[in-house]
N, C-alpha and C positions, 0 to 999 in steps of 0.2 A: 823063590822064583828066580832064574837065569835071568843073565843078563838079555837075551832074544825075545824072551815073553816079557819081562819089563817093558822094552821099546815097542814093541806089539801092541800092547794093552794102554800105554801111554798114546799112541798115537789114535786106537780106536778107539778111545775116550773123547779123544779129539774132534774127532769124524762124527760120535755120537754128540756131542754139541752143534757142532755144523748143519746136523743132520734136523735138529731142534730149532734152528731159525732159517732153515734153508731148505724147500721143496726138492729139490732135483738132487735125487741120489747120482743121475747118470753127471751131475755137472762135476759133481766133489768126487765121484769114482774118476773120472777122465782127469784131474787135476791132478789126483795122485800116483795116476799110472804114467804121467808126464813128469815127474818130479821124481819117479822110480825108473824110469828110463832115463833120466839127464844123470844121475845119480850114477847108475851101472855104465853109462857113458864116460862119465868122467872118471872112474875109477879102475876100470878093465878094459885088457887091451880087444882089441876086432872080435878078435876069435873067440875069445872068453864071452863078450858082451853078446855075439851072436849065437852061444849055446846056451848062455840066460833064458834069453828072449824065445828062440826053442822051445828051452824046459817051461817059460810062463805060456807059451802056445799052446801046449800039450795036457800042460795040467790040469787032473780035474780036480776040480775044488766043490763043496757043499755049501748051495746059498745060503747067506742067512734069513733065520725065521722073524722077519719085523714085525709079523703081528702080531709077538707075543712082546714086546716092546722094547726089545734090545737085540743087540746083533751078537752077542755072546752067544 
């Protein structure tokens, strides 16, 4: 496993514990999308940060299936 799906899988390991004593997926998704904005903030300049944000506007992504009981 790379180092990018290491961190991936470590952090939605995370989120699936969270998710286990904590109702509100929208509370723990908006946390993390705030801590990945402050992140891309402090890290890349205007411009860069602003074609981020862009490409995460844009993108389509495939929900996960929770009720088969994991977000894998």
């Amino acid at each position: 496993m790379n180092k990018e799906d290491q961190i991936y899988h470590e952090i939605l390991d995370h989120v699936l514990k969270l998710l286990s004593r904590h109702e509100s997926i929208v509370m723990i998704a908006g946390a993390l999308m705030v801590i990945a904005k402050r992140l891309y903030k402090t890290h890349l300049n205007k411009n860069e940060y602003k074609r981020v944000m862009k490409v995460a506007t844009e993108l389509d992504v495939e929900p996960y299936d929770i009720k088969k009981g994991t977000l894998h």
